[in-house]
CHARMM internal coordinates of N, CA and C (Angstrom, degrees):
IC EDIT
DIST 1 N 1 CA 1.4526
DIST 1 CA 1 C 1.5416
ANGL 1 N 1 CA 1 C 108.82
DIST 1 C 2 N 1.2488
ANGL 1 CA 1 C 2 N 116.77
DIHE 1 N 1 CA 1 C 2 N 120.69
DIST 2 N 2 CA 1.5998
ANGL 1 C 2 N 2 CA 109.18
DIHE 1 CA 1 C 2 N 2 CA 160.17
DIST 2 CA 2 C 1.1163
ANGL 2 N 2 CA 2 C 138.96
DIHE 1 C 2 N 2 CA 2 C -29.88
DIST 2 C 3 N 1.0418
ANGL 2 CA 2 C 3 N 132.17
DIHE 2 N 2 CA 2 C 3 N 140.34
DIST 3 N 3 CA 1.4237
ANGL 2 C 3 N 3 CA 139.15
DIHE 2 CA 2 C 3 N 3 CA 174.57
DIST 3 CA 3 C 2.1973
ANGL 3 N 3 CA 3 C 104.44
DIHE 2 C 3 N 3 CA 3 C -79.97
DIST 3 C 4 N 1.3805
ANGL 3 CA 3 C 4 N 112.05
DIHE 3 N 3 CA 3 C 4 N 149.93
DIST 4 N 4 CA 1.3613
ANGL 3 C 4 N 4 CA 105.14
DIHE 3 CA 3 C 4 N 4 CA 160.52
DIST 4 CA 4 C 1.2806
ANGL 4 N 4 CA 4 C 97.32
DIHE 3 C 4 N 4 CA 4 C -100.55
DIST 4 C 5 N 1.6144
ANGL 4 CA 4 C 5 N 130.91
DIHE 4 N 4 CA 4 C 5 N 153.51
DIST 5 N 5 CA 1.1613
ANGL 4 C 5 N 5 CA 141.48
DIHE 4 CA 4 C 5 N 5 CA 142.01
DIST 5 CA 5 C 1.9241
ANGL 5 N 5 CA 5 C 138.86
DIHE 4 C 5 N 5 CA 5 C -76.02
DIST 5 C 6 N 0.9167
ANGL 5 CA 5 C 6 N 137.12
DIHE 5 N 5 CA 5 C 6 N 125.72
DIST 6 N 6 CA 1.2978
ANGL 5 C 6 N 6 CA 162.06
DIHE 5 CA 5 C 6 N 6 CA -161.18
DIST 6 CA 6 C 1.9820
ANGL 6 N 6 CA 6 C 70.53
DIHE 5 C 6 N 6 CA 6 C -33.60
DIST 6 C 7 N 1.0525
ANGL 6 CA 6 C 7 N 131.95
DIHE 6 N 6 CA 6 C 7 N -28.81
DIST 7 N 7 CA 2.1876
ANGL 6 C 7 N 7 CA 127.70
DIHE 6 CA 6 C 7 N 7 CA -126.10
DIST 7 CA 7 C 2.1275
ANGL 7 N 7 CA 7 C 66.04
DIHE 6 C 7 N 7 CA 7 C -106.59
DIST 7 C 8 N 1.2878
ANGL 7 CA 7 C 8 N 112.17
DIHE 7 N 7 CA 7 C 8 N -55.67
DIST 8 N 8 CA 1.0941
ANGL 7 C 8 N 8 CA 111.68
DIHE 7 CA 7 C 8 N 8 CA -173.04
DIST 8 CA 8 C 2.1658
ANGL 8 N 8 CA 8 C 126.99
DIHE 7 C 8 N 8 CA 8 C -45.67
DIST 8 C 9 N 0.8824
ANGL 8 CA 8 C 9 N 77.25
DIHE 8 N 8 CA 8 C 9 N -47.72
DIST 9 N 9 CA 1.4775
ANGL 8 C 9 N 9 CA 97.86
DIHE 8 CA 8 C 9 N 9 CA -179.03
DIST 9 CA 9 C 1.6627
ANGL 9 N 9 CA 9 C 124.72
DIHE 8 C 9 N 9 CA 9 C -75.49
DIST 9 C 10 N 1.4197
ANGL 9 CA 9 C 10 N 128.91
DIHE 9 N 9 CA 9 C 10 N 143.17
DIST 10 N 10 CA 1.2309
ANGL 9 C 10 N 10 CA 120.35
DIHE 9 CA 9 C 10 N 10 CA -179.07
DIST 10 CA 10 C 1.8673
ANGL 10 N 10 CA 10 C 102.33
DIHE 9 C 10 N 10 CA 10 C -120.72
DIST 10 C 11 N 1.8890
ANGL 10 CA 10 C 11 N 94.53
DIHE 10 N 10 CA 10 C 11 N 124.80
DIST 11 N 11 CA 1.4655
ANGL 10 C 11 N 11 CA 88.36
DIHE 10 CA 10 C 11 N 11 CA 169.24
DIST 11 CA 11 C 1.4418
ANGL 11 N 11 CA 11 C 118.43
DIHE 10 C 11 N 11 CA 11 C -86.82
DIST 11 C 12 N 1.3348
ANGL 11 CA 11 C 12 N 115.06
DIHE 11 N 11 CA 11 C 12 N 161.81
DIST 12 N 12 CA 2.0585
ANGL 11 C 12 N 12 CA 116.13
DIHE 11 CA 11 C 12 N 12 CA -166.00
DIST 12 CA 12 C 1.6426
ANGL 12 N 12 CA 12 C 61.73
DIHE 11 C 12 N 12 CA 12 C -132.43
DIST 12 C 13 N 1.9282
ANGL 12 CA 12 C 13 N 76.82
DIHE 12 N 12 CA 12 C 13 N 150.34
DIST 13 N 13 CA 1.8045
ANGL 12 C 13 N 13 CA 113.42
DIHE 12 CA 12 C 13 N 13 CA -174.12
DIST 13 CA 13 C 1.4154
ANGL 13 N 13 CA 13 C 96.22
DIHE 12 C 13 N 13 CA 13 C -97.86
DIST 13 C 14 N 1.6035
ANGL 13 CA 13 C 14 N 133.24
DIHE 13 N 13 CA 13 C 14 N 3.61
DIST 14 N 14 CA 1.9182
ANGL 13 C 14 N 14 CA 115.05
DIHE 13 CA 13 C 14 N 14 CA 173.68
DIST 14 CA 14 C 1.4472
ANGL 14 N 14 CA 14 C 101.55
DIHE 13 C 14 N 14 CA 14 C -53.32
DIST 14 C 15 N 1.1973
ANGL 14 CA 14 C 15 N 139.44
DIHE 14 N 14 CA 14 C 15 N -50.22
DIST 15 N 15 CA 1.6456
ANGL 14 C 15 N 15 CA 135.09
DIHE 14 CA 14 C 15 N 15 CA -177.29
DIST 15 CA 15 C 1.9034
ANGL 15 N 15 CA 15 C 103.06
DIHE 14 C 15 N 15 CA 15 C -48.26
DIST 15 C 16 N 1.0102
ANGL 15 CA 15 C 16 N 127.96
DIHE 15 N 15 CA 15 C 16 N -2.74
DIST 16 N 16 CA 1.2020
ANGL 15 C 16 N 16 CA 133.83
DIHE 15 CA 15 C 16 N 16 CA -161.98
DIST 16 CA 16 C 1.6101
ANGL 16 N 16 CA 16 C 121.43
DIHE 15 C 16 N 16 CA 16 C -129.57
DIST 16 C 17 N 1.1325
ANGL 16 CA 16 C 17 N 107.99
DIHE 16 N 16 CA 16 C 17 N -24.14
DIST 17 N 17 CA 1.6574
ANGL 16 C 17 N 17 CA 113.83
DIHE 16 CA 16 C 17 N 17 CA -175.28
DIST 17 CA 17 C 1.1905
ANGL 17 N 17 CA 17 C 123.45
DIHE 16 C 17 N 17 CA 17 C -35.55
DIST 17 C 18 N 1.3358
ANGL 17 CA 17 C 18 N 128.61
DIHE 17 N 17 CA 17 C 18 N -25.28
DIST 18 N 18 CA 1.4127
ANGL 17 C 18 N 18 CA 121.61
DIHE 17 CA 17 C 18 N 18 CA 169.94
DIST 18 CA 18 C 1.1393
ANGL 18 N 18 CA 18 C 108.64
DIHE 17 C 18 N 18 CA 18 C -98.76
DIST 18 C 19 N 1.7477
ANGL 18 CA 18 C 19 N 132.85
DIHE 18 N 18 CA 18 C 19 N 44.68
DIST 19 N 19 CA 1.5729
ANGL 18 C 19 N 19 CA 126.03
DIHE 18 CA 18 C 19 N 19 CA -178.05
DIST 19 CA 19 C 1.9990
ANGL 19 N 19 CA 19 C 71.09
DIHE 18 C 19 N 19 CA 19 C -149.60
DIST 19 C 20 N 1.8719
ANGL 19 CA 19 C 20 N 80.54
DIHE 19 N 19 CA 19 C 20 N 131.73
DIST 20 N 20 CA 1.8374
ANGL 19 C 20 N 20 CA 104.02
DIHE 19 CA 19 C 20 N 20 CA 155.63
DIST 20 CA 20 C 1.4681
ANGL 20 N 20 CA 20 C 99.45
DIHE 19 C 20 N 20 CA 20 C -33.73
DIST 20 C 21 N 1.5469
ANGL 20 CA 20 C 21 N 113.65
DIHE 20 N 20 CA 20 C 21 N 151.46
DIST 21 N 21 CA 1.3393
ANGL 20 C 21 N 21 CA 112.67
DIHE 20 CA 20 C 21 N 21 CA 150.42
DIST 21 CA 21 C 1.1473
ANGL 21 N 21 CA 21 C 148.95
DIHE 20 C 21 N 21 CA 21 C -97.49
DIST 21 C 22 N 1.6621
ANGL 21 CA 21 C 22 N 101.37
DIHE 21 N 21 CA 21 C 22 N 20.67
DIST 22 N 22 CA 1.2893
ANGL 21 C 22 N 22 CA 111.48
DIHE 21 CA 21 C 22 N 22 CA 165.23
DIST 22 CA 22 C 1.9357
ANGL 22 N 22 CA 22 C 112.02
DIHE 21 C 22 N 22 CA 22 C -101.41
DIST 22 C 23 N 1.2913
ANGL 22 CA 22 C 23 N 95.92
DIHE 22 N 22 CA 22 C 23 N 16.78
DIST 23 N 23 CA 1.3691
ANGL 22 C 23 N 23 CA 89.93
DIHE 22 CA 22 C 23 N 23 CA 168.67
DIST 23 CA 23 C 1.7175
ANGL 23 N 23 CA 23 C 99.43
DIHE 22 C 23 N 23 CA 23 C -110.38
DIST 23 C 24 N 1.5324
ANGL 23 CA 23 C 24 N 121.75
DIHE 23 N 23 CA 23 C 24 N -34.67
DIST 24 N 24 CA 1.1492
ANGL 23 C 24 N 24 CA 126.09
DIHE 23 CA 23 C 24 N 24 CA -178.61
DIST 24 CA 24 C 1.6907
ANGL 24 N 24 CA 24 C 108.94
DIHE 23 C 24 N 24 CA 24 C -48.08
DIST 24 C 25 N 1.6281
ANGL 24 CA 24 C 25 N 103.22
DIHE 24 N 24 CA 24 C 25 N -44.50
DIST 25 N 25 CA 1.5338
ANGL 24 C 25 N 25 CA 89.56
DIHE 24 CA 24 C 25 N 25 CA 179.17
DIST 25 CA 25 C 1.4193
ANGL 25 N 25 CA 25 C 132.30
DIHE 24 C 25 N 25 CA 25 C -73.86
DIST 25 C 26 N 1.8390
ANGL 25 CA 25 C 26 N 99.59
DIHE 25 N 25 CA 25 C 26 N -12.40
DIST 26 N 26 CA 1.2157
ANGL 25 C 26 N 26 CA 102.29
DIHE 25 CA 25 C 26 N 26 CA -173.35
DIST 26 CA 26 C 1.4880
ANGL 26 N 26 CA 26 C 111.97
DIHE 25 C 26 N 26 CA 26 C -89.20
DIST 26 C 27 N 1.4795
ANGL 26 CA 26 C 27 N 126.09
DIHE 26 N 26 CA 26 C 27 N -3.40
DIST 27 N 27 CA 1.3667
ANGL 26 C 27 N 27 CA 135.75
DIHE 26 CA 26 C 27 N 27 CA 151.88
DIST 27 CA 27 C 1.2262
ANGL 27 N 27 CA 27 C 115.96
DIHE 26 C 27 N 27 CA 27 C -47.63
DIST 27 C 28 N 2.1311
ANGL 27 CA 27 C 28 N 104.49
DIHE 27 N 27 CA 27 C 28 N -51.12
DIST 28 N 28 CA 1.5694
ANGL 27 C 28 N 28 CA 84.99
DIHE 27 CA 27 C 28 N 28 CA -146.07
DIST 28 CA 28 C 1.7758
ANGL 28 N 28 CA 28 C 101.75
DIHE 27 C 28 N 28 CA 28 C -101.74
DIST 28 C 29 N 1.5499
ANGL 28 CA 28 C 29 N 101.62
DIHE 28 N 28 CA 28 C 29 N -7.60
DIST 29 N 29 CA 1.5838
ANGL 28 C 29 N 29 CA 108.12
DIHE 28 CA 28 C 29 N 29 CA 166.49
DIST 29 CA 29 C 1.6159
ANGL 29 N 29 CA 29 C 114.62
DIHE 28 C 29 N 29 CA 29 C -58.48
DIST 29 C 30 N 1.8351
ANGL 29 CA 29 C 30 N 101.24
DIHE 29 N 29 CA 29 C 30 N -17.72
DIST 30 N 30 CA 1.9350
ANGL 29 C 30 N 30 CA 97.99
DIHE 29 CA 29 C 30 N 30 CA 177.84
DIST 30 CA 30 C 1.1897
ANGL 30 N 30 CA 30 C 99.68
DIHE 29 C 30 N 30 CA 30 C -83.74
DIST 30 C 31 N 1.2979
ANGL 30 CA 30 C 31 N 136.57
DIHE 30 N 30 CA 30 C 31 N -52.16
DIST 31 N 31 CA 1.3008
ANGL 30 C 31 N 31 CA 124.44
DIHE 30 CA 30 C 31 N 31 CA 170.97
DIST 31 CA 31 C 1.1463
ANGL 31 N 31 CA 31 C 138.31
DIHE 30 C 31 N 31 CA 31 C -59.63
DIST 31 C 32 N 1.6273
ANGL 31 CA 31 C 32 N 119.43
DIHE 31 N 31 CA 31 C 32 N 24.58
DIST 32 N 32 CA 1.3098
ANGL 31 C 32 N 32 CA 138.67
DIHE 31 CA 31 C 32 N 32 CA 157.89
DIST 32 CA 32 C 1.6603
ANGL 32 N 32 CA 32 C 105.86
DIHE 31 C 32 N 32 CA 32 C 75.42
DIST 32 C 33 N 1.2733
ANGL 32 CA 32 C 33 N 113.15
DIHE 32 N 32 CA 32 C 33 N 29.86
DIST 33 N 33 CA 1.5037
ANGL 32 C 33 N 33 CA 97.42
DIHE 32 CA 32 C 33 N 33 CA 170.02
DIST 33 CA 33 C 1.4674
ANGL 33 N 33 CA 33 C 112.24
DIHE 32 C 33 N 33 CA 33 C -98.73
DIST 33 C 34 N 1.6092
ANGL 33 CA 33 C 34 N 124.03
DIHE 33 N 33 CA 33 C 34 N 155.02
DIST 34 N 34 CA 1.7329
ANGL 33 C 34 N 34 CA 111.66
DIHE 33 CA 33 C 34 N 34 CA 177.57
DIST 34 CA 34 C 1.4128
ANGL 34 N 34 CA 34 C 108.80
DIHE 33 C 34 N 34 CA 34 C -96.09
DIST 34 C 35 N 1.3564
ANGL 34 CA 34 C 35 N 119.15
DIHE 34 N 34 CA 34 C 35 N -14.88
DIST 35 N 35 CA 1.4889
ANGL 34 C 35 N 35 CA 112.62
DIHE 34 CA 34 C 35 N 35 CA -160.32
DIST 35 CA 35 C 1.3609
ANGL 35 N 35 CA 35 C 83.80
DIHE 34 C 35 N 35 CA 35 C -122.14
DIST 35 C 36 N 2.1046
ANGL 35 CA 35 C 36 N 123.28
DIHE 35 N 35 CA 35 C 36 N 150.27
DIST 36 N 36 CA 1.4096
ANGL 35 C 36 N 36 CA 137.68
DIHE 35 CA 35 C 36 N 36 CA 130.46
DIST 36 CA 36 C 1.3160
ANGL 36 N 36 CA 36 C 115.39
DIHE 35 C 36 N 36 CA 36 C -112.02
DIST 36 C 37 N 1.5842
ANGL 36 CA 36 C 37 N 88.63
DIHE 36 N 36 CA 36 C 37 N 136.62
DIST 37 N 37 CA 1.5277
ANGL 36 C 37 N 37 CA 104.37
DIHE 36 CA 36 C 37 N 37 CA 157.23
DIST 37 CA 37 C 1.2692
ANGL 37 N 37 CA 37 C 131.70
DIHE 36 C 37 N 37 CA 37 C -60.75
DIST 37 C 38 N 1.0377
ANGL 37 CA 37 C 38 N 160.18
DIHE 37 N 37 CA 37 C 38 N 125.59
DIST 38 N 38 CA 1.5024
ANGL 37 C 38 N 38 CA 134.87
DIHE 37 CA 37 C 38 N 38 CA 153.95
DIST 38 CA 38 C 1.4572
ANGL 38 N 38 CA 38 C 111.49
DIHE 37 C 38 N 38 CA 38 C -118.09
DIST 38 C 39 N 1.6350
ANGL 38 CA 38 C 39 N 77.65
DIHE 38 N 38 CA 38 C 39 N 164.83
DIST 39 N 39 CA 1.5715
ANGL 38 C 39 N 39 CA 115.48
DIHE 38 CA 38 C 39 N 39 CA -170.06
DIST 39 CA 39 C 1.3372
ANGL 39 N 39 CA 39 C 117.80
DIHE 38 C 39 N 39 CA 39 C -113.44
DIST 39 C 40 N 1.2562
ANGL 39 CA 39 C 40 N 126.24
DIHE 39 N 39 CA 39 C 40 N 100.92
DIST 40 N 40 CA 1.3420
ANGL 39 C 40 N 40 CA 104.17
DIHE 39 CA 39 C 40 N 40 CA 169.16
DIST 40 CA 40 C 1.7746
ANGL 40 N 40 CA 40 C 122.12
DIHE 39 C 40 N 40 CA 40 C -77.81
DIST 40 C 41 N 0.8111
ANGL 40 CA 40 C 41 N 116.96
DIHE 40 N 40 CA 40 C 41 N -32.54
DIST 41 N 41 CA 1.6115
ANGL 40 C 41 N 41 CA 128.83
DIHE 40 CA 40 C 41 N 41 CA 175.53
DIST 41 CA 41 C 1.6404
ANGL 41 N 41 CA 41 C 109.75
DIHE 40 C 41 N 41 CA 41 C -115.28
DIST 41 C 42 N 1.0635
ANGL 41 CA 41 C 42 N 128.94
DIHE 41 N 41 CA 41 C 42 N 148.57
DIST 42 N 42 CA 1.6119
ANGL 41 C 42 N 42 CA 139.61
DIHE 41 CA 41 C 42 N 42 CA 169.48
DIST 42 CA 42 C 1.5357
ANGL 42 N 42 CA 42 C 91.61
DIHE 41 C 42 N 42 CA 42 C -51.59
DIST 42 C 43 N 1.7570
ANGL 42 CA 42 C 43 N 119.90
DIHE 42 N 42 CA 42 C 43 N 145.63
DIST 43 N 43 CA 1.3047
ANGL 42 C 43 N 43 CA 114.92
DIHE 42 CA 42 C 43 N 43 CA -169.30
DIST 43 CA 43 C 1.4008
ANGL 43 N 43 CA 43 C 111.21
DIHE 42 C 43 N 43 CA 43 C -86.90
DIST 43 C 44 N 1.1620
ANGL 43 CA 43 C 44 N 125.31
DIHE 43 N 43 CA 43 C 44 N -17.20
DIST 44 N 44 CA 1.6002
ANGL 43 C 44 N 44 CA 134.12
DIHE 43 CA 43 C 44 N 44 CA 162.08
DIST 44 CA 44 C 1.7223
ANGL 44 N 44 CA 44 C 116.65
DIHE 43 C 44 N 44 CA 44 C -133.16
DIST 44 C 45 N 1.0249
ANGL 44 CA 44 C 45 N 112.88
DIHE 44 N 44 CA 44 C 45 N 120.43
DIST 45 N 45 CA 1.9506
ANGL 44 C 45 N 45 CA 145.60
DIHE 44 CA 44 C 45 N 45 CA 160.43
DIST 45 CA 45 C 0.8872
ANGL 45 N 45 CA 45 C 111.52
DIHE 44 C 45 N 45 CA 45 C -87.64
DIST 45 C 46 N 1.7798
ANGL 45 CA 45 C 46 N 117.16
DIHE 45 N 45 CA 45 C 46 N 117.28
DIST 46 N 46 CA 1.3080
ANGL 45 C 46 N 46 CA 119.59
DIHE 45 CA 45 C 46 N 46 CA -171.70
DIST 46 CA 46 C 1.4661
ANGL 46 N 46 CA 46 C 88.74
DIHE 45 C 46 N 46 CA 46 C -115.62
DIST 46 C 47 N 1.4429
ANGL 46 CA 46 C 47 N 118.87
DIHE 46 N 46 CA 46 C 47 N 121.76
DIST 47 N 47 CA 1.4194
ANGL 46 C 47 N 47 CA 123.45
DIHE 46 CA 46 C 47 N 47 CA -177.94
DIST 47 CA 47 C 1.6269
ANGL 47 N 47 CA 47 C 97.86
DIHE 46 C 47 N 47 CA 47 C -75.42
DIST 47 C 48 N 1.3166
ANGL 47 CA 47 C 48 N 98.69
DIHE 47 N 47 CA 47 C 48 N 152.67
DIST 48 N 48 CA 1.1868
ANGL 47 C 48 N 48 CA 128.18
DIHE 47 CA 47 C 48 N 48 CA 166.68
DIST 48 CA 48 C 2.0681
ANGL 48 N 48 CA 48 C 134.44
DIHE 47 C 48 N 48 CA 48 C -48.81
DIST 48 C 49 N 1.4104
ANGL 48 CA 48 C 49 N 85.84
DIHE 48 N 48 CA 48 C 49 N 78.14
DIST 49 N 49 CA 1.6420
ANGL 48 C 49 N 49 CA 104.10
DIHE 48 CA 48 C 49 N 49 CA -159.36
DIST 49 CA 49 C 1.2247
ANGL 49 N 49 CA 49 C 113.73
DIHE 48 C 49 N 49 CA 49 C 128.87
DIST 49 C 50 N 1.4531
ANGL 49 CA 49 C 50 N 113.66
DIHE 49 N 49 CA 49 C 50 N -16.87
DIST 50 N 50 CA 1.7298
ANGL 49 C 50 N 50 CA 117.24
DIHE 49 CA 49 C 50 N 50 CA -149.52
DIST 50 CA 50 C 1.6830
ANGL 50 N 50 CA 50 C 91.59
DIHE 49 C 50 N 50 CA 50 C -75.54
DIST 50 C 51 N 1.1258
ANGL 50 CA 50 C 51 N 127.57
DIHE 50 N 50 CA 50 C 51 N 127.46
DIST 51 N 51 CA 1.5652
ANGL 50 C 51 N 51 CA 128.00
DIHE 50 CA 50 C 51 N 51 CA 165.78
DIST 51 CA 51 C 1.7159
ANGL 51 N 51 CA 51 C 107.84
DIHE 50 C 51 N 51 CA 51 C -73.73
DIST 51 C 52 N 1.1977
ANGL 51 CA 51 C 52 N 99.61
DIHE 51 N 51 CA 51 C 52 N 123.91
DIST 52 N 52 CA 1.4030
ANGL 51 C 52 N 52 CA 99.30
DIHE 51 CA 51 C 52 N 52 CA 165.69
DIST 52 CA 52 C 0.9840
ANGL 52 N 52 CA 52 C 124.44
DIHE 51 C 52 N 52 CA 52 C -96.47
END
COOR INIT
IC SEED 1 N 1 CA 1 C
IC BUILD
């Protein structure tokens, strides 16, 4: 089975939201990824009571 490569994959900055994003990229450019996603908000908020 193939391997994916680090070149393959895109890291997203939600693991990161409370760090500038010029430090976020400089994380995830060490861990060899070329592309980020971003997030400005978590992609789903489950309000408080709200049944999902």
């Amino acid at each position: 089975m193939p391997k994916l490569s680090a070149r393959q994959l895109i890291g997203a900055n939600l693991s990161f939201q409370l760090y500038p994003f010029e430090k976020v990229a400089e994380i995830i450019r060490g861990c060899g990824f070329a592309e980020i996603e971003r997030w400005g908000i978590a992609p789903y908020l489950q309000q408080t009571g709200e049944v999902a």
